[in-house]
NUZA-999131 format. One line per 8 residues: number of its first residue (from 0); for each residue x, y, z of N, C-alpha, C. Coordinates in nm, 3 decimals, padded with zeros to 5 digits. Atoms other than C-alpha are relative to their C-alpha. Layout:
REM NUZA-999131
NUM	X Y Z X Y Z X Y Z | ...
***
This chain:
REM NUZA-999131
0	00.090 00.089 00.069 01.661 18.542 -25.121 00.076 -00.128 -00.033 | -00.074 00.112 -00.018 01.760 18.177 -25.116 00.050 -00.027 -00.164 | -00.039 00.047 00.169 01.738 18.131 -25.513 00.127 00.049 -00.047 | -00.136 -00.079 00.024 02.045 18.399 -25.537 00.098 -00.062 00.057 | -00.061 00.052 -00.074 02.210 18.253 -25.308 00.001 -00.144 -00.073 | 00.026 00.122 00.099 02.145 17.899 -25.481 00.053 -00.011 -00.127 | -00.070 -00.001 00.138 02.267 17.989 -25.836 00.107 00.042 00.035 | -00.113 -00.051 -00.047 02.560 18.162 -25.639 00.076 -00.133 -00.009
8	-00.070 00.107 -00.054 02.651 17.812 -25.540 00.024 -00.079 -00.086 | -00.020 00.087 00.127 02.572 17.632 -25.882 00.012 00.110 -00.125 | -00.046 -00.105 00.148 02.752 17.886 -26.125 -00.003 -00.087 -00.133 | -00.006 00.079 00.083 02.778 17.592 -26.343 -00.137 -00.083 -00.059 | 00.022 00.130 00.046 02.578 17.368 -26.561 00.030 -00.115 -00.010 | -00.050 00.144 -00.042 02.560 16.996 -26.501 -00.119 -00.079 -00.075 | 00.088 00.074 -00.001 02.424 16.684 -26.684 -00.102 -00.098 00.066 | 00.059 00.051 -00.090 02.309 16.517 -26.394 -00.003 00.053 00.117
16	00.014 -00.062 -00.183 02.190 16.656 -26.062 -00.125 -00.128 00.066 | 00.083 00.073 -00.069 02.059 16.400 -25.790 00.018 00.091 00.124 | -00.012 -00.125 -00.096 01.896 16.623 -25.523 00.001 -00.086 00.124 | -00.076 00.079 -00.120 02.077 16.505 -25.175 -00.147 00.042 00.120 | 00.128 -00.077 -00.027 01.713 16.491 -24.995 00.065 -00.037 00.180 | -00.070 00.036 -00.160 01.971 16.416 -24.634 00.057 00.167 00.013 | 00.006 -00.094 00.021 02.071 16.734 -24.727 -00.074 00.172 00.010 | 00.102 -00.098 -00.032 01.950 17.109 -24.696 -00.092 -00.031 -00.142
24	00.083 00.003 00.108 01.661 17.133 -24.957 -00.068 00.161 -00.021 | 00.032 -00.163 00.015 01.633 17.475 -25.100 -00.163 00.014 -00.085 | 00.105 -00.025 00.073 01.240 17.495 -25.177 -00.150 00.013 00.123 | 00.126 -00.020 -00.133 00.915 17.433 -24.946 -00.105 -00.118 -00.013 | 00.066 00.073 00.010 00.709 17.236 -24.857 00.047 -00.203 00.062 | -00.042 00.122 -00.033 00.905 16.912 -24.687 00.033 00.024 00.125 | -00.038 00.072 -00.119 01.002 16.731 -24.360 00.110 00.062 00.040 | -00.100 -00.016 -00.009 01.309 16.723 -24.194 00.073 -00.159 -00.055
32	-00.026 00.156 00.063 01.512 16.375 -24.322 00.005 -00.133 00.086 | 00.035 00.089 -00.051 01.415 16.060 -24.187 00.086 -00.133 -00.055 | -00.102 00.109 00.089 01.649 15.746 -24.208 -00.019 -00.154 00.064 | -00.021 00.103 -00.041 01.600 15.365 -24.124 00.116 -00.100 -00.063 | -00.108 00.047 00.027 01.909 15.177 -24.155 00.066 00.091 -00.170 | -00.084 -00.069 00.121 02.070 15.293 -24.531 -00.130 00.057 -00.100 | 00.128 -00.040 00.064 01.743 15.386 -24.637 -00.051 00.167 00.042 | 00.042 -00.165 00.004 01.672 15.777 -24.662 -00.158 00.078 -00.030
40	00.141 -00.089 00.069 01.328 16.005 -24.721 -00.021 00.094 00.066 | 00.030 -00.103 -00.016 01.180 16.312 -24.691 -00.160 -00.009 -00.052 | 00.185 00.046 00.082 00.788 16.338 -24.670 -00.020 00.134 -00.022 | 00.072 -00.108 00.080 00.573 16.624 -24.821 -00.070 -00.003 00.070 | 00.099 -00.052 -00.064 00.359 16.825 -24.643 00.094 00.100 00.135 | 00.114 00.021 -00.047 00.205 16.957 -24.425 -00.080 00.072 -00.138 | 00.074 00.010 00.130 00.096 17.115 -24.773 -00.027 -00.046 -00.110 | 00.024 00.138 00.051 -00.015 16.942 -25.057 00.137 00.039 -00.152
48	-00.028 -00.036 00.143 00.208 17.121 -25.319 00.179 00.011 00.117 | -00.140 -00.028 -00.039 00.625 17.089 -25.238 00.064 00.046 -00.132 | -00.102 -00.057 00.138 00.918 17.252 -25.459 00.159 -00.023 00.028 | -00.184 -00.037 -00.032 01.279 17.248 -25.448 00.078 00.058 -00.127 | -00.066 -00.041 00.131 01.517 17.415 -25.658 00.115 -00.037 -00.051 | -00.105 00.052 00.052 01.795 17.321 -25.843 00.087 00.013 -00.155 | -00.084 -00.048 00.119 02.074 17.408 -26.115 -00.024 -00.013 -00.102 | -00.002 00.022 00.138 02.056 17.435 -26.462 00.057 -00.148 -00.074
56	-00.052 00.180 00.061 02.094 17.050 -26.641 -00.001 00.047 -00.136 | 00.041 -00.020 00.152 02.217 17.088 -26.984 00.133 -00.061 -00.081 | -00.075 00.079 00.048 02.404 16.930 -27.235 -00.010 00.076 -00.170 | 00.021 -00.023 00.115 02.507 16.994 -27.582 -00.079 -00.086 -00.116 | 00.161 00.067 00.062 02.208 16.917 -27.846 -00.101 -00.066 00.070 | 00.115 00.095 -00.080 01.988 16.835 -27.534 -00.150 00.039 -00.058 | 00.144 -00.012 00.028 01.639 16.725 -27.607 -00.110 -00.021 00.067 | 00.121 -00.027 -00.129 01.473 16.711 -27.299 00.086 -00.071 00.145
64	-00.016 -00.010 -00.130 01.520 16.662 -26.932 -00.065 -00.161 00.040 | 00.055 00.113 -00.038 01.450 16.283 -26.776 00.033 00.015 00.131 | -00.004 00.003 -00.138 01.346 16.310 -26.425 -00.052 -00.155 00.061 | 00.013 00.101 -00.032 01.338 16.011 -26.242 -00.029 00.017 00.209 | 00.033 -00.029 -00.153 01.183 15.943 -25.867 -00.013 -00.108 00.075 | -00.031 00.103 -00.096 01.243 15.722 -25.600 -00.108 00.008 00.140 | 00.069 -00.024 -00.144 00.939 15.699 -25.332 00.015 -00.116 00.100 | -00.028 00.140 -00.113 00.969 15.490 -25.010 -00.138 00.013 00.049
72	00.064 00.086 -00.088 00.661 15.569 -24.839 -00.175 00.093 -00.054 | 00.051 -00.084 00.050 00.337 15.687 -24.950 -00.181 00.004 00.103 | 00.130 -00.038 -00.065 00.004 15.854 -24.754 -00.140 -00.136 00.009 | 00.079 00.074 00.024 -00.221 15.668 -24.914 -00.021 -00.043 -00.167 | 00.001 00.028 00.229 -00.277 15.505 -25.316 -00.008 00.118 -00.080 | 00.029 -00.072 00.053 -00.478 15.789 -25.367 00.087 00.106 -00.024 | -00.114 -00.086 -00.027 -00.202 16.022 -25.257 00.110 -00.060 -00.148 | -00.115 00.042 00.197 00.054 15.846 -25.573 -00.080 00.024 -00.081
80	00.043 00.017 00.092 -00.219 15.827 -25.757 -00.054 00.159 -00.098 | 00.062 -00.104 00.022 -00.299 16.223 -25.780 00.142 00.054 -00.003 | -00.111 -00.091 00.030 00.106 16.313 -25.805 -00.035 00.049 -00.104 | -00.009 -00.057 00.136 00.154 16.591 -26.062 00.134 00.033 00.059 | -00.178 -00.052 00.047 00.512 16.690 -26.158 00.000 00.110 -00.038 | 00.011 -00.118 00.108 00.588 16.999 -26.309 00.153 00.067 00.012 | -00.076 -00.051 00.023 00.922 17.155 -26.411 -00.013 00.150 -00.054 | 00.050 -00.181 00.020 00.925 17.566 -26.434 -00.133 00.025 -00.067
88	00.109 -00.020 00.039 00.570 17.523 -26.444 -00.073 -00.081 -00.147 | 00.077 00.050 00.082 00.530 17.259 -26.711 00.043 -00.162 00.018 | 00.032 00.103 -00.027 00.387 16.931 -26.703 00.104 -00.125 00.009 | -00.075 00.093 00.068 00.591 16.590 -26.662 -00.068 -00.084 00.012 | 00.117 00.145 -00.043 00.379 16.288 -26.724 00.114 -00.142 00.021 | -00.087 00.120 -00.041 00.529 16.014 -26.548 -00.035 -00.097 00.013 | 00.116 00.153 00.009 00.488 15.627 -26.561 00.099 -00.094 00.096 | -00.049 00.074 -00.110 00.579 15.373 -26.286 00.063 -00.126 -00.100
96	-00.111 00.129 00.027 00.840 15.103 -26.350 00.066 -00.103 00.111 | -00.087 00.049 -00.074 01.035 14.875 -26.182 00.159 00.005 -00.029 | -00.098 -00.014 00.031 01.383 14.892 -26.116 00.050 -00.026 00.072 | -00.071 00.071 -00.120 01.466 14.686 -25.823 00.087 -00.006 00.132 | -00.028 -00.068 -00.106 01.509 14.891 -25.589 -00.044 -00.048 00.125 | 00.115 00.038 -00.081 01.193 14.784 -25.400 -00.053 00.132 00.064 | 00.082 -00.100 00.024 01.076 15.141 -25.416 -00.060 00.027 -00.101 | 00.076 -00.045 00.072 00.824 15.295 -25.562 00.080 00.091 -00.148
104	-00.074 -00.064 00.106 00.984 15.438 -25.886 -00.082 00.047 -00.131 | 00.065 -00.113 00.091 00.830 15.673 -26.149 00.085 00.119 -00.079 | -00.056 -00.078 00.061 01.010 15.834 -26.445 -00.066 00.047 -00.110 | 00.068 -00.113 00.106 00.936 16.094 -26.706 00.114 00.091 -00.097 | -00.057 -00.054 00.081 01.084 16.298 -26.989 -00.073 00.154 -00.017 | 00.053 -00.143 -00.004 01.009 16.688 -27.010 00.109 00.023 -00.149 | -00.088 -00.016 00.087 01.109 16.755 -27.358 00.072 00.157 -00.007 | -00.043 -00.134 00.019 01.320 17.088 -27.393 00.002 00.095 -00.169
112	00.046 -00.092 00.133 01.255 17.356 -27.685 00.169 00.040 00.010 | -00.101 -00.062 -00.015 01.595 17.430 -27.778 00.042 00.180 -00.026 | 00.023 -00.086 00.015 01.468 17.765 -27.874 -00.006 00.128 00.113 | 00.012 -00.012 -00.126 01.363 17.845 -27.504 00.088 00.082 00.044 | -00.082 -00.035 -00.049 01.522 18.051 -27.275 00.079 -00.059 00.088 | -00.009 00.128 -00.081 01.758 17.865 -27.070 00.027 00.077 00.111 | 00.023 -00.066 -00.085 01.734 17.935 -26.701 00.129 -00.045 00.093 | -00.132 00.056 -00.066 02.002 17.901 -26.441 -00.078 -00.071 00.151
120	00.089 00.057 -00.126 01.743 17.859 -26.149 -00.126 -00.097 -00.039 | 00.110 00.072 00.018 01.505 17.612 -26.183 -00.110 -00.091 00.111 | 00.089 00.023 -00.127 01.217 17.504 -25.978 -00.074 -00.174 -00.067 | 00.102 00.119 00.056 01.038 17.105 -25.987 -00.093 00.019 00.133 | 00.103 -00.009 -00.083 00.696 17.113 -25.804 -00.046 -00.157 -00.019 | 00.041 00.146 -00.030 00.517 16.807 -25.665 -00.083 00.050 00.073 | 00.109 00.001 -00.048 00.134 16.813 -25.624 -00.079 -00.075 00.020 | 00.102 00.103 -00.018 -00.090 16.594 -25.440 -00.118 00.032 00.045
128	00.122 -00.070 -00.051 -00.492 16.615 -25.372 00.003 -00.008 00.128 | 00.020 00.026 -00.213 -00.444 16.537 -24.987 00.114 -00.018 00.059 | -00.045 00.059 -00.125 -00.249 16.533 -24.696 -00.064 -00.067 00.111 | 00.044 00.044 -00.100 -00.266 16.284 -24.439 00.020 -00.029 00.140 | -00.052 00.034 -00.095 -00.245 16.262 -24.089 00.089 -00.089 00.079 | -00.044 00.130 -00.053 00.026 16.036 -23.923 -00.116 -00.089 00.016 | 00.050 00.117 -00.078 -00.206 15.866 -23.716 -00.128 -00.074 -00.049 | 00.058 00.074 00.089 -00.459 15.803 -24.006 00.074 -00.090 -00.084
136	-00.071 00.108 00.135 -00.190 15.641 -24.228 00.072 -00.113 00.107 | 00.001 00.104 -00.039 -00.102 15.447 -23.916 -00.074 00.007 00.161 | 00.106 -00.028 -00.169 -00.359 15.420 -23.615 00.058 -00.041 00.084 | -00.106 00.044 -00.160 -00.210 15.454 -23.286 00.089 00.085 -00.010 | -00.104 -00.099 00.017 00.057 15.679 -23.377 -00.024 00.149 00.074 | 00.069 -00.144 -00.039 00.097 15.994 -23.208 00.036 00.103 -00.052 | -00.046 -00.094 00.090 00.249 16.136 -23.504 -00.142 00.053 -00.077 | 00.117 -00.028 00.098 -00.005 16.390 -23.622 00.007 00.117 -00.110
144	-00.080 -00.093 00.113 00.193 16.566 -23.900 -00.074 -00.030 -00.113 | 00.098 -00.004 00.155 00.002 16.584 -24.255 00.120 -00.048 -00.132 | -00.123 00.052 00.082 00.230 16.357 -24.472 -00.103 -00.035 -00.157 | 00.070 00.011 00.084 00.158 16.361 -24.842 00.114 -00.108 -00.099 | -00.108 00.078 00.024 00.480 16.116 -25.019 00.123 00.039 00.044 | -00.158 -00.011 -00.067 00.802 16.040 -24.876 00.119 -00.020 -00.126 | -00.093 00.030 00.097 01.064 16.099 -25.130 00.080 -00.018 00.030 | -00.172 00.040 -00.030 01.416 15.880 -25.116 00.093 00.063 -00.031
152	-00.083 -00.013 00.133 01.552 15.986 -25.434 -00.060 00.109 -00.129 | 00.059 -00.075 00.138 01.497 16.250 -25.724 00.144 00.049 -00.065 | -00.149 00.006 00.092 01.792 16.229 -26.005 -00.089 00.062 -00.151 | 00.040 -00.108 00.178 01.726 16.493 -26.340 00.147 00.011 -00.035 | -00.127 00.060 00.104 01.962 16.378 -26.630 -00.067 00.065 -00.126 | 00.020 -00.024 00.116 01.998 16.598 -26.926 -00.026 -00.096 -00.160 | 00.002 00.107 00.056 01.918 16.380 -27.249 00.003 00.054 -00.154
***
């Protein structure tokens, strides 16, 4: 089971994990990695719901979790406009910024209960209402893969 295998590898806690999306990606639901010049992504789909997993983020007196997201390329408006987030199943409401990247960028705070159990495996999900066909998001294409956002970048910083 990959998750065993996965906490095998991150025995440790860390305040920052940026997940390497050039990298293997231990979850479901994504591409293989796509790169134009220094520019990196990974799209979502062919279903509408992706996951990946990743180590325990924690810090002493942490009070929540700030996930931050880097998109390069996206389906369609509606497709950003219907992301949901969710960390071991609970909500992150996220709000678009700039940050001069010249990607799409969207961060959020998941506050943590310090009461909670703390987990060593942890799962972030990413749900959109649609996938879309390459060759609808660009006509002519004979890519006809069901792309739902292309993620660059996803960095979770204990806080």
């Amino acid at each position: 089971n990959h998750q065993i295998y996965y906490a095998r590898q991150h025995p440790q806690s860390i305040e920052t994990h940026e997940i390497d999306l050039c990298d293997q990606v231990w979850g479901s639901g994504w591409y293989a990695p796509e790169q134009i010049e220094s520019l990196t992504w990974r799209w979502t789909g062919p279903e509408t719901q992706s996951t990946i997993d990743f180590p325990l983020i924690a810090r002493p007196n942490q009070t929540g979790l700030k996930v931050e997201l880097w998109i390069a390329h996206i389906a369609s408006a509606e497709t950003l406009a219907s992301l949901k987030t969710e960390i071991n199943q609970q909500a992150v409401k996220l709000t678009r910024a700039q940050d001069g990247s010249g990607l799409i960028y969207l961060h959020g705070i998941l506050p943590v209960d310090p009461a909670a159990s703390i987990k060593h495996f942890n799962e972030i999900a990413f749900s959109v209402n649609e996938t879309l066909s390459g060759d609808v998001i660009t006509p002519g294409s004979p890519d006809t893969r069901l792309f739902g956002l292309a993620f660059s970048r996803i960095r979770l910083t204990a806080i």
